[in-house]
C-alpha positions as CSV (number, residue, x, y, z in Angstrom):
1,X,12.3,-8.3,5.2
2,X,15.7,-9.1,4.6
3,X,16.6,-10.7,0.9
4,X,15.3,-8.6,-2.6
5,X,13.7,-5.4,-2.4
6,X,10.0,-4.9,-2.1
7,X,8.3,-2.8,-4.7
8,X,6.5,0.2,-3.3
9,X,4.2,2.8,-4.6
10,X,3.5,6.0,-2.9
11,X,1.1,8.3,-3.5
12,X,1.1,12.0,-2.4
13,X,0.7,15.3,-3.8
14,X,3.0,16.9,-1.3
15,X,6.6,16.4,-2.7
16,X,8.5,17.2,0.3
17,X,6.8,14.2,2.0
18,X,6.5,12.1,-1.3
19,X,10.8,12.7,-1.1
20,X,11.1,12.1,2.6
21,X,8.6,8.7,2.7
22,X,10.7,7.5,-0.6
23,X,14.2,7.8,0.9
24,X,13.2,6.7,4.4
25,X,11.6,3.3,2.3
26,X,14.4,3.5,-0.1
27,X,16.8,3.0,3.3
28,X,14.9,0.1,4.1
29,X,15.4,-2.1,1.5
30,X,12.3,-1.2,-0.7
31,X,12.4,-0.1,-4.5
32,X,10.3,3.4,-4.1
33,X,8.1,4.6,-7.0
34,X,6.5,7.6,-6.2
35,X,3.2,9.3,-7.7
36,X,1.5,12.8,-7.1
37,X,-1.8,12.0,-7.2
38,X,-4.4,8.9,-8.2
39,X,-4.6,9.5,-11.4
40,X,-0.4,9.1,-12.3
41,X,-0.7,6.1,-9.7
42,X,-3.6,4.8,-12.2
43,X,-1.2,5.6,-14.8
44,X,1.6,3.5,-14.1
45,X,-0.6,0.2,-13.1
46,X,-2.5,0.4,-16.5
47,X,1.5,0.5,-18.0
48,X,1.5,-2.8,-16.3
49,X,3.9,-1.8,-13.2
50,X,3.5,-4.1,-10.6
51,X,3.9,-3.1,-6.5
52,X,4.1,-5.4,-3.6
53,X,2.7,-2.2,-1.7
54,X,0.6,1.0,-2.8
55,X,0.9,3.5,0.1
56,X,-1.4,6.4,-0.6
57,X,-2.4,9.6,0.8
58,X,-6.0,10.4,0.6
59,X,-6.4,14.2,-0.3
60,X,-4.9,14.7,-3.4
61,X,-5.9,16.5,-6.6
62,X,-7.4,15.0,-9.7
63,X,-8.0,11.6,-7.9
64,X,-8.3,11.2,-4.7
65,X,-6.9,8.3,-2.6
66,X,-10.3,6.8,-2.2
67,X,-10.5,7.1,-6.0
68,X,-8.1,5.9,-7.0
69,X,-8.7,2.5,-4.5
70,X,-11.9,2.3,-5.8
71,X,-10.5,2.4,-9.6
72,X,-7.7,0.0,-8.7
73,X,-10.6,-2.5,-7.2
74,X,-13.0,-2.3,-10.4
75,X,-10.3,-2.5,-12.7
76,X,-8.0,-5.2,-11.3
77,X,-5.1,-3.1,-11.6
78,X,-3.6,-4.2,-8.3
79,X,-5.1,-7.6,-7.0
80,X,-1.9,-9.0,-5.2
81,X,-0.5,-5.4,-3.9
82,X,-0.9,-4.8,-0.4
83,X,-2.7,-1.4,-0.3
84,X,-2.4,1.2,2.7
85,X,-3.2,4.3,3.4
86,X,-0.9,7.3,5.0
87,X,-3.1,10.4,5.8
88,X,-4.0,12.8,8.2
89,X,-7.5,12.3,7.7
90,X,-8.6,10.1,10.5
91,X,-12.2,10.2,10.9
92,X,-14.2,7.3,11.5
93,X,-15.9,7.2,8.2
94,X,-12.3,7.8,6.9
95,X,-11.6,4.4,8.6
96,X,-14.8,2.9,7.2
97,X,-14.1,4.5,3.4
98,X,-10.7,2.5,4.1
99,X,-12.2,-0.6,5.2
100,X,-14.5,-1.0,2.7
101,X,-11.8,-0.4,-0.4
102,X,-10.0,-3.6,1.2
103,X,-7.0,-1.5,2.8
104,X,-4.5,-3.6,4.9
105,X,-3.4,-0.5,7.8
106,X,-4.6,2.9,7.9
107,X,-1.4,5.1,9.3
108,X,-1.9,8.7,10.5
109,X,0.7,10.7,9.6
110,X,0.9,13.3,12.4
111,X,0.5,10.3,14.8
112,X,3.8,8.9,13.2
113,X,7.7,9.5,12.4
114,X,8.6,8.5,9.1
115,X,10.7,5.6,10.6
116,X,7.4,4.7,12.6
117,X,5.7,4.3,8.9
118,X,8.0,2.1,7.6
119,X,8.1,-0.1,10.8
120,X,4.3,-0.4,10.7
121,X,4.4,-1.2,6.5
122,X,6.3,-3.6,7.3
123,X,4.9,-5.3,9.9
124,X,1.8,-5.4,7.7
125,X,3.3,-6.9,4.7
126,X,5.1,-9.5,6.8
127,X,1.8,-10.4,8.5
128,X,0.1,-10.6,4.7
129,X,2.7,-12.7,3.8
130,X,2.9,-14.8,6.8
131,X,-1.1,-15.4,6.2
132,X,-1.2,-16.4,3.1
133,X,1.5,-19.0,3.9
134,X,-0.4,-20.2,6.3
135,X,-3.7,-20.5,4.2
136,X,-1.2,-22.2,1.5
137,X,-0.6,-24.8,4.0
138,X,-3.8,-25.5,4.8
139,X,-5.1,-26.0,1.5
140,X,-2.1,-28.4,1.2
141,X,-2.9,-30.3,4.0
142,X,-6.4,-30.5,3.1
143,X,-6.2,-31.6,-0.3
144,X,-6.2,-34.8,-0.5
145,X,-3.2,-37.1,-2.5
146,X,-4.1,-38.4,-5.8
């Protein structure tokens, strides 16, 4: 992910992490906003901030990861953002909840290092990015000349 840095939002209400994740991401050649909960996440997309990636936590105050993916889904706040979750909630219905709001990677936190995060982020975006050049091709090929 070499080249301009990618826009990241992460949400979390517990500021020693929030601070950790954003310096190991700002390291890394991403340009970190950070929010402590859904609702100031909501916030800053209805401003009309725009994020490559929304990493959020799930338990949070106010609004709750899974709220606030649900809100950023009905309102089309985020369409193009690739949107993860970083918990320690790992349940299956956790997964499921995940699934369901059209999350790209579900990371447990106690599972891995901050460095480990940003690997797997990053391996997801590139994969997003690498498939959608790969479907723009095919509609290229397929459409025919005029």
């Amino acid at each position: 992910m070499e080249g301009e840095k990618k826009k990241i939002l992460i949400v979390d209400d517990d500021n020693f992490l929030l601070d950790m994740y954003a310096l190991k991401f700002s390291q890394n050649n991403f340009e970190v906003h950070t929010a402590e909960n859904g609702l100031k996440a909501i916030d800053k997309l209805k401003a009309g901030e725009v994020f490559e990636i929304i990493l959020t936590d799930i338990i949070m105050p106010e609004m709750d990861g899974f709220q606030m993916l649900e809100k950023i889904n009905t309102d089309n706040l985020a369409p193009n953002s690739l949107k993860m979750i970083l918990s320690n909630k790992s349940q299956q219905s956790d997964l499921d909840e995940g699934a369901r709001l059209g999350v790209s990677g579900y990371i447990v936190k106690a599972n891995s290092t901050p460095g480990e995060v940003v690997s797997q982020v990053k391996d997801i975006f590139l994969k997003k990015i690498e498939a959608q050049k790969k479907n723009l091709d095919k509609n290229l090929i397929s459409t025919p000349a005029v």
